[in-house]
N, C-alpha and C positions, 0 to 999 in steps of 0.2 A: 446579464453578467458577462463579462469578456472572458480570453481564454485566460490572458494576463492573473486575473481575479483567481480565477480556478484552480489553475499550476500552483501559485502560491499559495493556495489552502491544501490541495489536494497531497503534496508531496509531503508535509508533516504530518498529515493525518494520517499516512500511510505507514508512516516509520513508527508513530504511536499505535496503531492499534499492531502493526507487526508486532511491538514490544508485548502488548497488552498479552494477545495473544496465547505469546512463548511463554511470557510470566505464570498466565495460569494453565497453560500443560505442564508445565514444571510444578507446580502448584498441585493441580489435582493428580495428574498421576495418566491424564488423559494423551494419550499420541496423538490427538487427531487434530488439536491444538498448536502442536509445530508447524502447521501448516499457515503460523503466521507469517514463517520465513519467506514466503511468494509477497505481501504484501512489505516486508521489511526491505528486501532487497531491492522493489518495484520502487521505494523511496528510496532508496540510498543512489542508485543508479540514476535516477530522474527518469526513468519510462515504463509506463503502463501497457500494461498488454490487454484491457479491454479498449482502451482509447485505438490502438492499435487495431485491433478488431472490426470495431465500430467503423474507428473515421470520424469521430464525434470531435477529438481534439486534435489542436495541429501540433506542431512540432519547434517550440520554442529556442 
């Protein structure tokens, strides 16, 4: 799979589960669950900080 492939999956599914996330700590009651804002904003911005890490993906 290219990196092409990836980026285009990887950056919605980031902003979705950020959502997901925020939805049920607001929902349950639980804080620990805002902590989807790291994946929400990792989509919104277009860059991952484990990619970063790694070195696994390049930089589109």
């Amino acid at each position: 799979m290219n990196v092409n492939m990836i980026r285009k999956v990887c950056r919605p599914f980031r902003i979705v589960l950020g959502l997901a996330l925020i939805s049920y700590g607001v929902y349950s009651g639980n804080a620990w669950f805002y902590l989807g804002v790291v994946p929400l904003i990792a989509g919104l911005v277009n860059f991952c900080p484990l990619c970063k890490i790694t070195g696994q993906c390049e930089i589109i």
